[in-house]
N, C-alpha and C positions, 0 to 999 in steps of 0.2 A: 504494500500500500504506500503508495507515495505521500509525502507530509505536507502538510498545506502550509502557505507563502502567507504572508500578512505584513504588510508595511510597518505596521505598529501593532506588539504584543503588551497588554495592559495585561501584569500581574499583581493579584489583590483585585477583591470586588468593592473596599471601604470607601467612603467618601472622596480621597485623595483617586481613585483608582479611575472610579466614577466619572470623577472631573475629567481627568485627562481623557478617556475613553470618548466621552461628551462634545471635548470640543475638535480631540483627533477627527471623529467617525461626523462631524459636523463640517469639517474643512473636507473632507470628501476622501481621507483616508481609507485602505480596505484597515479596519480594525478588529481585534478580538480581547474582548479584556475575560482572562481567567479566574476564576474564586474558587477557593478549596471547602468551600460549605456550601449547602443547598442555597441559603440567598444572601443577596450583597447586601452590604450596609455595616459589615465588622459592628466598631464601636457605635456607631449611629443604627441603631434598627429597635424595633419593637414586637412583642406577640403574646399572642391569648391564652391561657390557661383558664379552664375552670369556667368560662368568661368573660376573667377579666385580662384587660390588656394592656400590658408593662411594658416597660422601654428597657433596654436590654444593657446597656451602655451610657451615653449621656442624659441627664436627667429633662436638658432645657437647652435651648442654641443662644448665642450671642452673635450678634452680624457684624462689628468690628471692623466695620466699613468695608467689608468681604462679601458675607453670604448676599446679601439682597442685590448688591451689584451683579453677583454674578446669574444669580435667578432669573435679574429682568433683562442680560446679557443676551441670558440662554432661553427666554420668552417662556418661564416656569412661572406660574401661578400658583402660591402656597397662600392658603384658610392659618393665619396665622393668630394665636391672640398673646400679649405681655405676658410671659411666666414672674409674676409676684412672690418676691422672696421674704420671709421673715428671719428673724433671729431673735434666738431664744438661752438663755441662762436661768436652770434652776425653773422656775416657777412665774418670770418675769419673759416677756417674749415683745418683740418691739416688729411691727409691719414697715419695710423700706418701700417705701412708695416714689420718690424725688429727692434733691439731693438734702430735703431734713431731714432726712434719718438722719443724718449725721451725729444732730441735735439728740435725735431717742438713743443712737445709739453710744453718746456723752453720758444720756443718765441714765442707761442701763450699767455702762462699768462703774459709774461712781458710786452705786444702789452697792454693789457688792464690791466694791476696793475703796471704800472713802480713806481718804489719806492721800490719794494716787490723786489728786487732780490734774496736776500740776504734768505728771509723766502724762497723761489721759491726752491731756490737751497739748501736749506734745507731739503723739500717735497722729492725735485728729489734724493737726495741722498739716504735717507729712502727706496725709490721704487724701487733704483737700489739693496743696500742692500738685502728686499726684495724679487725682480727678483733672487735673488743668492742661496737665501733659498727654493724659488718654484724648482730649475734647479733641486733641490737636493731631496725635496718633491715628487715630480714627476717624478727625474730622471733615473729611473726603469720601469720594465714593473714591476704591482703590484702582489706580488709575491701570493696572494690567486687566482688569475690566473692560476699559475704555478705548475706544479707536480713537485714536491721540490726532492721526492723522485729518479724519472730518469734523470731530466735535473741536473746533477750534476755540470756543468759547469758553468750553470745560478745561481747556489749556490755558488759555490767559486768564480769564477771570477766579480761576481754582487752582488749579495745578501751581501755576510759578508764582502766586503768592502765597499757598501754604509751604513749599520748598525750604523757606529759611528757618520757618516754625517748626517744619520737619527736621532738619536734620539737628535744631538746638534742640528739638525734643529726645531724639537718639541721643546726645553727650546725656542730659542728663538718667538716663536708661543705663546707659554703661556704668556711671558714678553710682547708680545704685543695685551693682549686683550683687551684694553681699547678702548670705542665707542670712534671712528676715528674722529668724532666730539671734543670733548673731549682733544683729544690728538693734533689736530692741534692745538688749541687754546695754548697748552704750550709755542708755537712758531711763530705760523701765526697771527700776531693782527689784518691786513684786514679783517673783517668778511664777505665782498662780496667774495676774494677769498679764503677763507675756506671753503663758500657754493658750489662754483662753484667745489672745489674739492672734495667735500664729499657728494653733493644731490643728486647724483644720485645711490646714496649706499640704502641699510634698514637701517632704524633709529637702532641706536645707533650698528652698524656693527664693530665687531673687527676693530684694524683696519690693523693688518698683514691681512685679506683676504681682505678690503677694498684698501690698495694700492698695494693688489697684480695684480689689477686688470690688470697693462701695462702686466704681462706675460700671463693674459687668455685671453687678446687679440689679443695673437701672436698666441695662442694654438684655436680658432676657428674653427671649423671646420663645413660642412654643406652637409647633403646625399642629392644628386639630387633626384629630387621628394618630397622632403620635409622632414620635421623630423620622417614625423610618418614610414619612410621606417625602424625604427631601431626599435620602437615598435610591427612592421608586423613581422620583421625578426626572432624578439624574438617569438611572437605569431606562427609561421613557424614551429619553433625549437621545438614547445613545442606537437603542432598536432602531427607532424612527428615520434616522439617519442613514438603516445600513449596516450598523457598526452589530459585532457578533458576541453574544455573550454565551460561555459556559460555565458551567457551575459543579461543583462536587468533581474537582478537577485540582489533583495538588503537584504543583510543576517537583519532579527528583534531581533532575540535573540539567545544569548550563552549560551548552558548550560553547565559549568565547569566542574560540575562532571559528566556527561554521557560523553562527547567529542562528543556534538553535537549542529549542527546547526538549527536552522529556518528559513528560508528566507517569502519573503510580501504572498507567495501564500499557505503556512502552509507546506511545502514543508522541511523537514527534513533528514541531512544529518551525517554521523557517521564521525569521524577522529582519526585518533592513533595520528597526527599532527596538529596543524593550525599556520601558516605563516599568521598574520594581516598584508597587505601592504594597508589597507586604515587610513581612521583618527583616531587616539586613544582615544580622547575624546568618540566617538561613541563606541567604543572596551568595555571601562570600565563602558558605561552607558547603555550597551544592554546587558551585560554580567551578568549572573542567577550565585552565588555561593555557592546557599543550596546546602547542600550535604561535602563540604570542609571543612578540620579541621579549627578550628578558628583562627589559628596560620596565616594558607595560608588568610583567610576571609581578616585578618585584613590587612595585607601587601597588598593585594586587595584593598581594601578601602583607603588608604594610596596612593596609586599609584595612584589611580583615583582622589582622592579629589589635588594633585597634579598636574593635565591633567586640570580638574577644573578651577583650580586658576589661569592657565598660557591662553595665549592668545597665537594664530595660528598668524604666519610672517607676513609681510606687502603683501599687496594685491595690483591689479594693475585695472588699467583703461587701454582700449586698444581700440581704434576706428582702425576702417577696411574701405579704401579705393579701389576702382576702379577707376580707371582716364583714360578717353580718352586721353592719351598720351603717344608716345613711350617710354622705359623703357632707350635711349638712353640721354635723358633729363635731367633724373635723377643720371645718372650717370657719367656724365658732371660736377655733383655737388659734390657728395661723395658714398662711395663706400654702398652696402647692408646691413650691419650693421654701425647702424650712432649714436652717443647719440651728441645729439644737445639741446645748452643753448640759447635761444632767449637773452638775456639780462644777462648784464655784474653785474649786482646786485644782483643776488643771494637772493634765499626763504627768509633770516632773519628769523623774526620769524612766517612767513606766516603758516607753516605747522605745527609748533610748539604749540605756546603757545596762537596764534590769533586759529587755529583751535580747541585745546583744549579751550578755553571759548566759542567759539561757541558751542563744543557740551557739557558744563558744562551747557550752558543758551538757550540747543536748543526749549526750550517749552516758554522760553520771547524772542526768536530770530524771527523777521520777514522774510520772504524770501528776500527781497530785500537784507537784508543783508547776506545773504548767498551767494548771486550772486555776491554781488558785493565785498568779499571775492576771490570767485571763478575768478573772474577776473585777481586777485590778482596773485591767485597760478597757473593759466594758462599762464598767462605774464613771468613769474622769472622762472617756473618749468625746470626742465632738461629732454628730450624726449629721450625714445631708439625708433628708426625709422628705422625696417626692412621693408628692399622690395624684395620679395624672388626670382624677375624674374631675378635681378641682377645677384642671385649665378645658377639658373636655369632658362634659358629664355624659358622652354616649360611648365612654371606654370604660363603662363598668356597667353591671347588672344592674336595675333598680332595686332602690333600697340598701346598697349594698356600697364600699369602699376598697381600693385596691393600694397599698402603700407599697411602696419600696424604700427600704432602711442602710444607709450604708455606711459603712467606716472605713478610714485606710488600712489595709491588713498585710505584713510585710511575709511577701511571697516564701522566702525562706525557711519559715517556720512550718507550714503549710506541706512544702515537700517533706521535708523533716519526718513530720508527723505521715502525712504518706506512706513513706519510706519504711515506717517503723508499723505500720498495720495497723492504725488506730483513727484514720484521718475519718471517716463516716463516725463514728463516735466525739469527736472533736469536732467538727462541725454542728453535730446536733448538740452539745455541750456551748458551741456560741451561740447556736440559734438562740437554745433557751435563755443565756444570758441578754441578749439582745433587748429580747422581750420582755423581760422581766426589770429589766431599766428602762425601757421606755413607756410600760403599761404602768411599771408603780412612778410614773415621774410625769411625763406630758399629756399620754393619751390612757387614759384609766380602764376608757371603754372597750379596748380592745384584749383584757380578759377573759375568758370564754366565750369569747365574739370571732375565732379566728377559724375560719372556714376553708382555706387553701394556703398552705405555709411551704417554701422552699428558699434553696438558695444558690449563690453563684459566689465561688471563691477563685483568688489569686490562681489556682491550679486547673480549673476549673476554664477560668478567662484564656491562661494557655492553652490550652488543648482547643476551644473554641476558636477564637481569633488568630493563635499563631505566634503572638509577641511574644519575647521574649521575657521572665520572671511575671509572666501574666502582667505587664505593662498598659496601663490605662494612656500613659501619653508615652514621652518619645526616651530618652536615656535619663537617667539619673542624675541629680544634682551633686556630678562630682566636682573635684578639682580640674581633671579634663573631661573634656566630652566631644566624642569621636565625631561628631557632625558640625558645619556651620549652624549657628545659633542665632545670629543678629540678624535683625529684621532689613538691615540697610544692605547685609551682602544675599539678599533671600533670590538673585537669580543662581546665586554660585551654590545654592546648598540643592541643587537637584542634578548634580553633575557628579560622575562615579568614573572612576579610572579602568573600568572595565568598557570596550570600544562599543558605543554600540546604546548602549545601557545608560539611562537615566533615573534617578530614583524620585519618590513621593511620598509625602504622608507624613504624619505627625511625628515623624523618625526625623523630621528637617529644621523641627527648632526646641528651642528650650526658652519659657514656657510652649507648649503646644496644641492643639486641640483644631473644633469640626474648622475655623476659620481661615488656619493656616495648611492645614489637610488642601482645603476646598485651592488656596494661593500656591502650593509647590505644586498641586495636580496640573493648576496649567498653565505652572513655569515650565513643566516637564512637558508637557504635549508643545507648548512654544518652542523649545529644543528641538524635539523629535520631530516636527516641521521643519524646522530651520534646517538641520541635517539632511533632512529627505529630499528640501530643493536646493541643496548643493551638491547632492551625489551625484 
């Protein structure tokens, strides 16, 4: 059987895959984007259990001067409505609706740290600051959206006068990349409230995108019928055009120098292009490059051993509730995007430096003592708690409520536990803790009121998606980090030293997520054009 030819091979079906596939198979490319699960949408997707219907991955989108440009780019019409975030400590829960929250949320920390004003209003200053530099970040539609060449008015009148605000706005970005941990401590000597401000962040998070957070919770936004309507849209976009999608299709080997594929079934494919929008560790450990001069070999190897040595972001725990209760209950409480602190005392070193010795001494560690850790980091944790019938009340039953509860949960531990034949035991040992902090704390009602209960862990996210340490966004917040990161050099970070091959996805910056997914998707299909009419 002879292997089929394709201009442009799109692997990953996620957001990032999407994109590029989208506007490849829209410029009139033959394309075929690959997904190794039955449907696209990776991190961004949603589905029904039971009846009710959960988002599988992000809770709510932010446009970030990205998504809607590229929506009304690509002539996708999304039923959108404001995903409304609360926040909540203890007993005390403040609705952010504009930029006075600021003000609720001044007397929310001073209700539970009086004495701290002083630091407080130190935090709030920074965030407003901050908030000034996103208006400005963001405040454009982002011009690789834009045909630069005919909208000439979006050029002069927008473009080359925000330019200089842009790029003062990047120095100040760069001056503040110190893990936000880190950085409070120069000021905040409370260590309860420096956790409460910062746990619910990825470890060691910038921390300009750490306190940018008050402006991405103005910028929230959420499609009726769930997330995954913006991954279908894109998938829509991509059929319509031509372009070829398959699925439940997992690529085994790269070979460099042919421009060709393998996938599990020996099922081999040609490309003049390949757009990687899945994990890169997998990229540079599946990839053949006999055949390449030694020069490309070793930059190869290089890059890889690189991808190696770095570790995939922080991972999540995420338990899924059904509750015989009307969704009007919960909403009495706080609004569908909620992050809620049970307890005014904050992780300390719970997460830290008690769970790194546990997993330094997990082979002299008994279980008891991991639970009773676990109790620990359940008690203090910071929870993001969507409930999607809030933003859409016809994704649940009537009468009825569907929540999703999440905490960061460090991938590590997880295998461990695996590893050792206990992980089903462990799991349902957090579930119940889960519930038992958040039933005896925010939502009371949902004691034997729980009708369809499961979950999705770090281990769980890898096998599913693919990323590597079950990764919710792109590398970890180390001292290096193997990719371009900076939003100023964001054409350079979709370019791989393997010939041929261009990469996508939230693998391209740090912070990362659906907005910059959606922006290297089609730096990389601009690439893979550009290449294709110079060959």
């Amino acid at each position: 059987m002879s292997e089929s030819k394709y201009e442009t091979i799109v692997v990953g079906g996620g957001i990032a895959g999407l994109t590029s596939a989208a506007y490849l198979s829209r410029a009139g490319q033959k394309v075929l984007l690959i997904e190794k699960n039955k449907e696209c949408g990776g991190l961004v997707s949603s589905f029904i259990r039971d009846g009710f219907q959960f988002d599988a991955g992000v809770r709510a989108l932010e446009n970030a001067g990205i998504i809607f440009p590229m929506l009304k780019d690509m002539g996708i019409e999304l039923d959108v409505v404001k995903s409304k975030v609360s926040l909540g400590i203890e007993n005390e829960i403040i609705n952010i609706e504009d930029i006075s929250g600021l003000l609720k949320y001044r007397e929310l920390l001073t209700k539970f740290y009086p004495g701290c004003e002083g630091e407080i209003d130190k935090v709030l200053k920074v965030i407003r600051k901050i908030m000034k530099h996103m208006d400005v970040l963001y405040g454009i539609e982002n011009p690789v959206f834009k045909d630069l060449k005919r909208d000439r008015a979006f050029v002069f009148k927008k473009l080359l006068p925000w330019l200089p605000r842009f790029i003062f706005t990047i120095g100040k970005i760069n001056s503040m990349g110190m893990p936000v941990e880190d950085y409070l401590k120069t000021f905040v000597k409370n260590a309860s409230l420096r956790d409460i401000i910062a746990q619910h962040f990825f470890k060691n998070t910038p921390t300009f995108f750490a306190l940018s957070y008050f402006s991405l919770y103005l910028d929230y936004f959420y499609p009726k019928g769930g997330v995954i309507k913006l991954p279908d849209a894109l998938k829509n976009k991509v059929t319509e055009s031509g372009g070829e999608i398959k699925t439940e299709t997992k690529i085994i080997e790269v070979l460099a120098d042919k421009c060709v594929l393998r996938d599990q079934n020996h099922i081999t494919y040609k490309y003049d292009n390949l757009i990687w929008a899945a994990d890169l560790k997998t990229l540079y450990k599946i990839t053949d490059t006999d055949g390449l001069s030694p020069e490309i070999k070793t930059k190869i190897e290089e890059k890889g051993r690189l991808y190696r040595e770095n570790r995939g972001g922080d991972s999540v725990f995420s338990l899924f509730l059904g509750v015989d209760e009307p969704l009007e209950s919960f909403g009495k409480i706080a609004n569908g995007h909620f992050f809620y602190t049970p307890s005014k005392l904050g992780l300390g070193s719970t997460h830290r430096e008690d769970l790194r010795y546990l997993l330094d001494n997990f082979d002299k560690t008994e279980k008891k003592q991991i639970l009773t850790w676990l109790d620990k980091f359940t008690g203090l944790n910071t929870y993001e708690i969507s409930i999607p019938g809030l933003k859409d009340p016809e994704m649940v039953p009537p009468g009825k409520t569907g929540i999703i509860i999440s905490l960061f949960a460090e991938y590590d531990l997880f295998k461990k536990i695996q590893e050792a034949g206990w992980i089903d035991e462990f799991i349902a040992e957090l579930e119940d803790r889960v519930l038992n902090v958040i039933s005896g704390s925010v939502y009371p009602m949902l004691k034997d009121k729980i009708i369809t209960r499961f979950s999705f862990s770090p281990v769980s996210i890898e096998n599913r998606v693919g990323t590597s340490e079950g990764a919710i966004t792109g590398w970890a917040f180390q001292k290096s980090m193997p990719v371009i990161n900076k939003i100023q050099l964001s054409d350079r970070s979709v370019v791989t030293p393997i010939p041929s091959i261009y990469q996508a996805g939230q693998w391209a910056y740090s912070p990362a997520g659906v907005p910059m997914s959606i922006l290297t998707g089609k730096l990389a299909a601009d690439k893979a054009l550009k290449h294709h009419n110079f060959r």
